[in-house]
C-alpha positions in Angstrom: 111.0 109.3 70.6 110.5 111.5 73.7 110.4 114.8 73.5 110.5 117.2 76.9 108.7 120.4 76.2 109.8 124.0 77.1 107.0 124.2 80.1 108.6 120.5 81.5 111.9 122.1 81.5 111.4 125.0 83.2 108.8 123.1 85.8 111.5 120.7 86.4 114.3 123.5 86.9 112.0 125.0 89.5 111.6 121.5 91.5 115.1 121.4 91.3 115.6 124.9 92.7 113.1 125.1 95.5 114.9 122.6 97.8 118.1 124.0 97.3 117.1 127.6 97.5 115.4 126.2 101.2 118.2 124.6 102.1 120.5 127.3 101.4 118.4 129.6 103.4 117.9 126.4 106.7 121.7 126.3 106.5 122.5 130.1 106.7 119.9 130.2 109.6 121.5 127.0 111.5 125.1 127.2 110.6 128.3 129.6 111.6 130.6 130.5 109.2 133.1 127.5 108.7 129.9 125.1 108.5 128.0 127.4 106.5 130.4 127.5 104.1 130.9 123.3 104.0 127.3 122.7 103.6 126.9 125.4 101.0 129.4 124.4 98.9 127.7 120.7 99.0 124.5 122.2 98.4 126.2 123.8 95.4 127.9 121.2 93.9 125.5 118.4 94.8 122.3 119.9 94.1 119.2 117.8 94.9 121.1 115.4 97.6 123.4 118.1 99.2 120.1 120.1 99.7 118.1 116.6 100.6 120.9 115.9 103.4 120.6 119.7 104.6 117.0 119.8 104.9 117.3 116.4 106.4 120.0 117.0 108.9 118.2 120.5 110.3 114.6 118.6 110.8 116.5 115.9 112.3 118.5 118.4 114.7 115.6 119.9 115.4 113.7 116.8 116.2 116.2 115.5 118.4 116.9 119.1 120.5 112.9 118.9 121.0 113.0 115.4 122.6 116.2 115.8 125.0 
C-alpha cells in the first residue's frame, strides 16, 4: 500500500501553490479589471492549468510584443 507522508503533503501543497500564487500576481500586473477578474477566477477554480495558461499566455504576450 502507498502511504504519502505529512512532509510529501505539504511539499506537494506548496508546488501547487507557487504557480498559482505567480500567476495571480502576472495577471494582476498584465490585466484591467474585467480581465483580471476572468483570469482570476480561472486561476481559482482551475488551479494548476488556469495558472499554467496564465503564466503561459503573459510569456507568450510578452514574447510576441518583443518581436513586432
Amino acid at each position: 500500500m502507498l502511504f504519502i507522508s505529512a512532509v510529501q503533503i505539504v511539499v506537494l501543497f506548496f508546488l501547487l501553490l507557487i504557480p498559482v500564487v505567480y500567476a495571480l500576481i502576472l495577471a494582476s500586473r498584465e490585466q484591467h479589471n474585467m480581465r483580471f477578474l476572468i483570469w482570476g477566477a480561472i486561476i481559482l477554480f482551475v488551479p494548476f492549468l488556469g495558472a499554467l495558461a496564465c503564466i503561459l499566455n503573459y510569456h507568450l504576450k510578452k514574447r510576441t510584443a518583443k518581436t513586432t
